[in-house]
N, C-alpha and C positions, 0 to 999 in steps of 0.2 A: 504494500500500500504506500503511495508516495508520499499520503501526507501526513503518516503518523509518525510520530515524535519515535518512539522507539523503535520503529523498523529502519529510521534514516540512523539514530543509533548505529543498531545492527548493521547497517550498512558501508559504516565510519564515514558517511555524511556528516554527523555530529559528532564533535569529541566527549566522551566518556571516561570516568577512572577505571578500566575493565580490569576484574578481578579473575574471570575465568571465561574462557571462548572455547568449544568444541565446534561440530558442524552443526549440534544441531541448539543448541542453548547457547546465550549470552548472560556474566554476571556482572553488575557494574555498580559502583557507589552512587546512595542516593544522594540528590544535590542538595535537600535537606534533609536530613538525618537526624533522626528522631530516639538515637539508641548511640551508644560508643560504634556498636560495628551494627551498618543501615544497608543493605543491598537488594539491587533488584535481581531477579532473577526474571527470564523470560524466553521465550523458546522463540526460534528466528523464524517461525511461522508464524505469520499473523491470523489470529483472534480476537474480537473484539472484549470478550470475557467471556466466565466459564460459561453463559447462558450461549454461545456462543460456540462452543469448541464442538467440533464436529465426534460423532462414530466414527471409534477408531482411535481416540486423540486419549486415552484411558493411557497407554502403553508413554505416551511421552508425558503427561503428566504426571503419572507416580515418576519417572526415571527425575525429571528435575526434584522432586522430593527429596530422594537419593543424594542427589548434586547436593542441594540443600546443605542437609547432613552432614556430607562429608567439608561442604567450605565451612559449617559453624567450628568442627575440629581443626580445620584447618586455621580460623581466625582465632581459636584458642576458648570458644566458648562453648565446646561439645559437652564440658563438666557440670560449667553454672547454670546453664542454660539458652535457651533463646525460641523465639517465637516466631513463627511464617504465617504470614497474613495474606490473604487473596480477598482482595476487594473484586464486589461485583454490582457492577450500576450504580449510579448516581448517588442514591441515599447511603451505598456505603461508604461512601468517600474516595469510589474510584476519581480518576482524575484524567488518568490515558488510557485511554482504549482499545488497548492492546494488555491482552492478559499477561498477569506479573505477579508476581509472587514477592513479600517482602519479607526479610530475614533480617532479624533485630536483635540485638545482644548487649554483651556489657553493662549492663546497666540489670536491676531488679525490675520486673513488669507488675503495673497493677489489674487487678482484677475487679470490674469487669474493665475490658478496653474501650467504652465507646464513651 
């Protein structure tokens, strides 16, 4: 999609702090960050959100999970913990339109988050 913010991302149209690139996932620092370690996670197929994600799209959604996990240990926060958030449509405080996954850490979370 040419006009969305994270697909030109993905495409180093836009510069990014990228933390992790494969073929098929992009991870990158949020540009405000709402935790010590704030990243996006998102898959270089565009979706609008999960009400969105096609049949089929089961098998790359759990693998970024996975991804996930392994960048929270890698940021050093596999122990303390951390949190992945998937906003979906407006009233959840999506923002881009393009499905994203956010992974937050360092810092203690309150409950509830909204």
């Amino acid at each position: 999609m040419d006009t969305c913010l994270f697909c030109r991302i993905a495409k180093k149209e836009i510069p990014a702090k990228i933390v992790y690139e494969d073929e098929k996932f992009l991870v990158f620092e949020d540009i405000r960050p709402q935790a010590p370690v704030h990243l996006l996670l998102i898959p270089k197929t565009h979706f609008a959100s999960l009400n969105d994600a096609p049949e089929g799209a089961e098998g790359l959604l759990g693998e970024i999970l996975f991804r996930a996990r392994e960048i929270a240990w890698e940021k050093g926060i596999g122990t303390t913990g951390y949190r992945i958030v998937l906003n979906t449509a407006r009233d959840s405080g999506q923002e881009v339109f393009h499905i994203h996954f956010h992974l937050l850490g360092g810092r203690r979370m309150k409950w509830p988050p909204g």
